[in-house]
N, C-alpha and C positions, 0 to 999 in steps of 0.2 A: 819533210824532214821532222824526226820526234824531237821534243823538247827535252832539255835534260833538266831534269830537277829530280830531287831529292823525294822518299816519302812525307807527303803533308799530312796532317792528323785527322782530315775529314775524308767521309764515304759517303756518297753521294748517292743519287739512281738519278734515269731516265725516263722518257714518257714512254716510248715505244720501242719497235721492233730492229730500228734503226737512229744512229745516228742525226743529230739534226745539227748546225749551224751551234745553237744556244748550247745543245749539250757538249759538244767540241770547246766550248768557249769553255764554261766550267769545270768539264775536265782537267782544262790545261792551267787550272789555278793552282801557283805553287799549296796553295792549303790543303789539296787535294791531295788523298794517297789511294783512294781504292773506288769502285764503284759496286753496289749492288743492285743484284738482279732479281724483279721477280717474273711472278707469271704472265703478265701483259709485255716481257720482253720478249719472250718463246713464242715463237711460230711454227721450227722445224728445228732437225737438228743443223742443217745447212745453213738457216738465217742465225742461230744462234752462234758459227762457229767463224760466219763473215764478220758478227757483231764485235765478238770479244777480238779478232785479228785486228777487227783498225780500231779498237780501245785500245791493246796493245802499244800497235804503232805509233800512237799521241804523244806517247812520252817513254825516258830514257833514266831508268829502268822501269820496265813498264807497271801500268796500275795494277794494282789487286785487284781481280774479279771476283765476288764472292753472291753466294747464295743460299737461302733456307731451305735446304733438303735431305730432308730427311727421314723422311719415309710414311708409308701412310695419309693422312689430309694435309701433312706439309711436303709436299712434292710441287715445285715452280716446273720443273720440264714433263711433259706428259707424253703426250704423241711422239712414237721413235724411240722414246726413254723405255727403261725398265721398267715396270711399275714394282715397289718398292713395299714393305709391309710394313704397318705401325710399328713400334717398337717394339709396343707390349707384346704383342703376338711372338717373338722372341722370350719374352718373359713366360710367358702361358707354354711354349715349348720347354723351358726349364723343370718347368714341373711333371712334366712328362720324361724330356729327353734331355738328361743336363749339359751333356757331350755335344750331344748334335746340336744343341742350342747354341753353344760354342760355337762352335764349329759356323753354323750357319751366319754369325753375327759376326763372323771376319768375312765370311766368302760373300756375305751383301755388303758389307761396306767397300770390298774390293769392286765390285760393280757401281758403288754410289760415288763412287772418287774415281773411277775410270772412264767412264762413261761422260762427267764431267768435264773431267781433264782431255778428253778427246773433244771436245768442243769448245775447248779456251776458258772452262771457268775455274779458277785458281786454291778457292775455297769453299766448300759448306760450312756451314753454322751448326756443325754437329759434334758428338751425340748432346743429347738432353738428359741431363746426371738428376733434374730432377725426382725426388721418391713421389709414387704415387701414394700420396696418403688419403685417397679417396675425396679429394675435396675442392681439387680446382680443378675444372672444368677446360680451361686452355691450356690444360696441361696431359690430363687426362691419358688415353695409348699414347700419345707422346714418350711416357716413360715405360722404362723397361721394366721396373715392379715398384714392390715395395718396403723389399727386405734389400738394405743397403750391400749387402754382403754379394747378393744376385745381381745388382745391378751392378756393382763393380768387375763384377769378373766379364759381366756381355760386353758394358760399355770399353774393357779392357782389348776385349775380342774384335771388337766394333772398329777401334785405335789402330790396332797391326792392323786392322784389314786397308783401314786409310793411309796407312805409311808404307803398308807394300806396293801401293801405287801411286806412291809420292804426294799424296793429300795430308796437310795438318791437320789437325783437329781443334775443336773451339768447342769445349763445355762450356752450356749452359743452365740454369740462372741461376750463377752462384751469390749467396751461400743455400740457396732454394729455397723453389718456388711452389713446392708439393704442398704446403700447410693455407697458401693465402689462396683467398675463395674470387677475388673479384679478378678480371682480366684486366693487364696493366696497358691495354691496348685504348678502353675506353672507361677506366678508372684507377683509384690509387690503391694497390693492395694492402694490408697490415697484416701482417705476422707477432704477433702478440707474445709469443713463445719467449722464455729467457733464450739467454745463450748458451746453457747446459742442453736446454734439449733442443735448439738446432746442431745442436754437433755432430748428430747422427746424419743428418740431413748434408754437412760440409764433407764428411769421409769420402765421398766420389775425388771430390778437389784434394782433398791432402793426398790420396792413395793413386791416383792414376795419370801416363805422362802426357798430361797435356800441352798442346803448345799455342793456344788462345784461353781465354776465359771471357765471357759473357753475363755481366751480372744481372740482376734481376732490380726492373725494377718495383720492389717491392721495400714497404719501410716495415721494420724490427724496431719497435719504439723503444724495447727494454736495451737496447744497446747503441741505436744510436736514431735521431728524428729525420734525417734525411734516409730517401731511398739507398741501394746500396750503390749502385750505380754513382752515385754524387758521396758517398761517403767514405772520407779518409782514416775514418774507425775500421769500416770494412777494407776496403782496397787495402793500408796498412797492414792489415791482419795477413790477407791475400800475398802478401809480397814477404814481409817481415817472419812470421808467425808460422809460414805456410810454407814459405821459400819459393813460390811462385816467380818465373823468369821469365814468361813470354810475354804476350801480347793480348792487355786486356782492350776490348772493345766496350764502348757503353751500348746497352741495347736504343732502339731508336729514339735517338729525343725528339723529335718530334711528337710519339706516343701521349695520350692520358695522365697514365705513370709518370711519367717527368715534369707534368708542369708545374710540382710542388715546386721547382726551381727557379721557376719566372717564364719570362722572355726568352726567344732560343738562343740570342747570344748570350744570356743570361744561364740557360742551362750550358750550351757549351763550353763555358766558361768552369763553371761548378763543375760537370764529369774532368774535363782537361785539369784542374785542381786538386781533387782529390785522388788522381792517379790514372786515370784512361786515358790510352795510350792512343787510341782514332775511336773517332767520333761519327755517330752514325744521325743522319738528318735522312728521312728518308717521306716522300710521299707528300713531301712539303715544297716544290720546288721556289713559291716563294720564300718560305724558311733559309733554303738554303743558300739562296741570294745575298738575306742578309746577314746570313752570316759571314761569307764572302767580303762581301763591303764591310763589314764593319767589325771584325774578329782579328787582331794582328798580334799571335802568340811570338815569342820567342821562338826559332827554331830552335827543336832539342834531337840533337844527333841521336843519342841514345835510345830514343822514342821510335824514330823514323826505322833505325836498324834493326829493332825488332823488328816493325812491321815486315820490313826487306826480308827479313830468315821466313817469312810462311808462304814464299814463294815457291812453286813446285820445281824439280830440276832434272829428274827423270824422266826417262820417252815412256809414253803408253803407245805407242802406232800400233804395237803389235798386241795390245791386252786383251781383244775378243778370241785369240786364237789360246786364250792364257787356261790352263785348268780350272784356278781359281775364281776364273770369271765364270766359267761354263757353271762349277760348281752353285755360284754364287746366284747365276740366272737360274737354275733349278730350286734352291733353294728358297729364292723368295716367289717363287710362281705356287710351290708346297705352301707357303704362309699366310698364301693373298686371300 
């Protein structure tokens, strides 16, 4: 029998392919609202789709499954999957075929949200609204260019193609991540820049309909000393400034990037403060423990209910027989 509880504000992952005893226990901590996945969870599409069914079944309404893929070197499902093309490569299409570029960057995303969702996973952590300003390397084809104007219209492309097969969408790292050089995986990045000229770098988020956002953790000293991720300068803006409604994620506290915060219930504490709505521990399983033990927020309805909207509620059974898909599988086999 699932438990019934509410969305809790942390994301969790697992060790492996399957279920285990400890991971059934954690899941089923009311703190808990979603779990992610990566590539040491993918074996097949078959173990991947028993995986997510009895995640599912644990609890009532069920968890958020979510995942980084999104195309090119971040693809978690390989074997059986699509193989999927950087973004840039998109971008580099633009300049040749502005239409078909289009075009192509809704019919892959309808395959990247399909194919997904036919295997129980609820979310990608996509697109990446990052500008390529030639400079950070973990960001690199990641992004679809460099002229804000282009990347708005692909990643716009990109959005239909994930909502016509019932997938949200979660930009990332806002307010961007294209100007800082260090990876915030195993360091702290700086953005130096004012705030006049990240603005060009924010137009993905003010201009396109998102229904997650993903902040960056990177710190903007001219506007505020914590990363954005932990800062109620940024998020504020994101909410207030921007009109932003969904469902902001912090990127992993466990990461580099975060530990200007402290301790992990220390950083969880700080992203859940300055406005992050779930909180992501991931790779850390003892991190995540204590936070568990030792984290006892307020339940906040409003929090949890966004999370609840980025659930998917349409059937894909029938979407390999779909145009759009066939399209989509053509078109990224052209890109690869």
């Amino acid at each position: 029998m699932s438990l019934n509880l509410p969305y809790g504000p942390l994301m969790i992952d697992i060790a492996g392919t399957e279920l285990t005893d400890i991971d059934r226990r954690r899941l089923s901590y009311p703190l808990v609202g979603g779990l992610i996945l990566f590539a040491r969870n993918y074996a097949s599409p078959e173990q991947l789709s028993k995986l997510t069914a009895e995640v599912h079944a644990l609890r009532s309404p069920p968890l958020l499954i979510a995942i980084d893929h999104e195309g090119g070197r971040v693809q978690r499902c390989r074997e059986g999957f699509t193989s999927l093309p950087a973004m840039r490569r998109l971008g580099d299409l633009w300049e040749r075929e502005p239409q078909r570029a289009l075009l192509s960057a809704r019919d892959i995303a309808y395959v990247l949200a399909g194919e997904l969702r036919l295997h129980g996973v609820d979310l990608s952590f996509t697109p990446v609204l990052d500008l390529d300003r030639g400079r950070s390397k973990v960001i690199g084809d990641r992004s679809f260019h460099h002229d804000p104007h282009v990347l708005i219209q692909l990643a716009g492309q990109l959005i239909d193609g994930l909502h016509a097969a019932g997938m949200k969408a979660c930009g990332k790292h806002f307010p961007g991540h294209g100007w800082a050089e260090a990876d915030s995986h195993v360091a702290i990045p700086l953005d130096e820049r004012l705030l006049a000229e990240i603005e060009q770098d924010m137009r993905p988020f003010r201009e396109l309909p998102l229904d997650a956002v993903m902040p960056a953790h990177v710190i903007y000293p001219r506007v505020d000393s914590r990363p954005a991720g932990f800062s109620p300068v940024w998020l504020t803006k994101l909410r207030n400034e921007i009109g932003f409604e969904g469902v902001i994620f912090s990127d992993d506290l466990s990461m580099e990037g975060a530990s200007v915060a402290g301790g992990i219930v220390d950083r969880v504490v700080s992203a859940w403060n300055a406005g992050c709505d779930m909180l992501l521990v991931c790779n850390a399983p003892d991190k995540a423990d204590e936070v568990l033990e030792n984290w006892r927020p307020d339940f906040d309805a409003r929090r949890s209910a966004r999370v609840a909207g980025l659930l998917p509620s349409s059937d894909v059974s029938g979407i390999k027989n779909d145009s759009r898909y066939l399209a989509g599988i053509e078109a990224a086999e052209r890109l690869a």
